[in-house]
C-alpha positions as CSV (number, residue, x, y, z in Angstrom):
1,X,-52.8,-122.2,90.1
2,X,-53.0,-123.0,86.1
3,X,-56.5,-123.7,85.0
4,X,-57.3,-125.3,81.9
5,X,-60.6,-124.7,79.7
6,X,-62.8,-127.1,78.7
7,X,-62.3,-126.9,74.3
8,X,-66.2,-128.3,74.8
9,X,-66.6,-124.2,76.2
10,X,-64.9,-122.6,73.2
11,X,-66.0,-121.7,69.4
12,X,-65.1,-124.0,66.9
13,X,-61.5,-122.6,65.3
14,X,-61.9,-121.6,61.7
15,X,-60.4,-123.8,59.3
16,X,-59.7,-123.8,55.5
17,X,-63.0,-125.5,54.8
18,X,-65.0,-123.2,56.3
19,X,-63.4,-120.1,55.0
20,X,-64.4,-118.4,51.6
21,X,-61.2,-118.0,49.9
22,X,-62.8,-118.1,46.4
23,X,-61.6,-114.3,45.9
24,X,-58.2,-112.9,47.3
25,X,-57.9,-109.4,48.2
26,X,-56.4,-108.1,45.5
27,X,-59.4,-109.5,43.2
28,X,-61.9,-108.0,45.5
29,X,-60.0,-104.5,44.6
30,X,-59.6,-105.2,40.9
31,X,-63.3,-106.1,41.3
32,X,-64.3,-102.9,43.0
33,X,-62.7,-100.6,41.2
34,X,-63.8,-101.4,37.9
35,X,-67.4,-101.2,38.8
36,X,-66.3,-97.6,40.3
37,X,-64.7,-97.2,36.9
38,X,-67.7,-99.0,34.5
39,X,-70.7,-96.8,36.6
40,X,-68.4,-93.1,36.6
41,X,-67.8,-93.4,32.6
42,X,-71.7,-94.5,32.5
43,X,-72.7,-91.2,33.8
44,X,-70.1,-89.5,32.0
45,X,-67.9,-88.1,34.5
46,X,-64.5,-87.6,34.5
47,X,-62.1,-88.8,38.0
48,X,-62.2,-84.8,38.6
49,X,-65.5,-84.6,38.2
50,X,-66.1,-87.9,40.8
51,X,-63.6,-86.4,43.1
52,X,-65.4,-82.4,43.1
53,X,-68.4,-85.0,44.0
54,X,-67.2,-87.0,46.6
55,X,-64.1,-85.3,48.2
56,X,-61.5,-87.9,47.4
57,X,-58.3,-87.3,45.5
58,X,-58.0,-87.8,41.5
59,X,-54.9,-89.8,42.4
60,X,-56.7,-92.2,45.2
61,X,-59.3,-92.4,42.6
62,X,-57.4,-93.5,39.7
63,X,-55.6,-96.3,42.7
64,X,-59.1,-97.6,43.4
65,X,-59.8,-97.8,40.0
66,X,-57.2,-99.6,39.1
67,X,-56.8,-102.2,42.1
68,X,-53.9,-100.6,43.3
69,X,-55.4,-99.3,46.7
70,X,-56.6,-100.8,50.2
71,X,-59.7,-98.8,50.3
72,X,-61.6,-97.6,53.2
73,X,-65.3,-98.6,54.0
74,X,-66.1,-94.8,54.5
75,X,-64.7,-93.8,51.2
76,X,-66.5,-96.7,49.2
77,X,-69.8,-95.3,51.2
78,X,-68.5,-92.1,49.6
79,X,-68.1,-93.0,46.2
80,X,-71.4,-94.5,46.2
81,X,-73.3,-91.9,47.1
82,X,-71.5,-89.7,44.7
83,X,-72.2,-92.5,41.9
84,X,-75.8,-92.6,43.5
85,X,-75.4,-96.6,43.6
86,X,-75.8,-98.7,46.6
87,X,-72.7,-99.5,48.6
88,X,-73.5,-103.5,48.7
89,X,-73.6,-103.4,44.9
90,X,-70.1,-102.9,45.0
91,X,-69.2,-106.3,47.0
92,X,-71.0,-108.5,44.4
93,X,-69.7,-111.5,42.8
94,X,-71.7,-111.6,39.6
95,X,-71.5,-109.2,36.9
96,X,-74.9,-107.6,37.9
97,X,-75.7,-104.2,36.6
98,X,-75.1,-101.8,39.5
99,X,-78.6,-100.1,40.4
100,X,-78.4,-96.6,40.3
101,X,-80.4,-95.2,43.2
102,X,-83.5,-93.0,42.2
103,X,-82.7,-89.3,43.2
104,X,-85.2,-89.2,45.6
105,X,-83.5,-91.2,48.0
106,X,-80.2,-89.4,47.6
107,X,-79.4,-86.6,49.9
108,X,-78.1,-84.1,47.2
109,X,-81.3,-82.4,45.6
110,X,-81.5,-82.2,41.8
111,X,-78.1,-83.4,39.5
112,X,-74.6,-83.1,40.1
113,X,-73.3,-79.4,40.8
114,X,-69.7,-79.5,39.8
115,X,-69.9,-75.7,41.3
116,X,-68.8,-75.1,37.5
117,X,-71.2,-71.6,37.4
């Protein structure tokens, strides 16, 4: 026995007007990475220093950076909390200034140990 469901019963399909394609992927990456790139130079760190800090490669870094890789949520969470910046600053369309969190709200203590002593 075949049934057949009511299209009354289902969600509305997605179509090209309801859709956001105002940015492709690749411009969300190009995007990302230079505010990775813009707030890192800010501070003053080099991509070694950013990766000591946040545990991801020089060369994955230097990808990001440069638009060239599909990033991972968890390693943009990562970055951010090594740039002290919140995540969602990242995803924005304007040319905002990315908000440096205070330190108090950051889980290291104190500045940046590089474990250079």
């Amino acid at each position: 026995m075949t049934t057949t469901q009511n299209s009354s019963n289902l969600s509305p399909a997605i179509n090209e007007d309801t859709v956001n394609t105002s940015h492709t992927q690749q411009e969300w990456q190009n995007n990302i990475g230079q505010k990775l790139r813009k707030h890192r130079k800010a501070l003053h760190l080099s991509l070694t220093d950013l990766s000591r800090l946040s545990g991801v490669a020089v060369p994955a870094l230097s990808h990001i950076e440069n638009g060239n890789r599909d990033v991972k949520l968890s390693t943009l969470v990562r970055l951010s909390d090594a740039l002290r910046i919140d995540p969602s600053k990242l995803f924005s369309t304007d040319n905002e200034n990315l908000t440096t969190i205070p330190k108090s709200q950051t889980k290291p203590t104190g500045g940046y140990d590089l474990g250079d002593d």
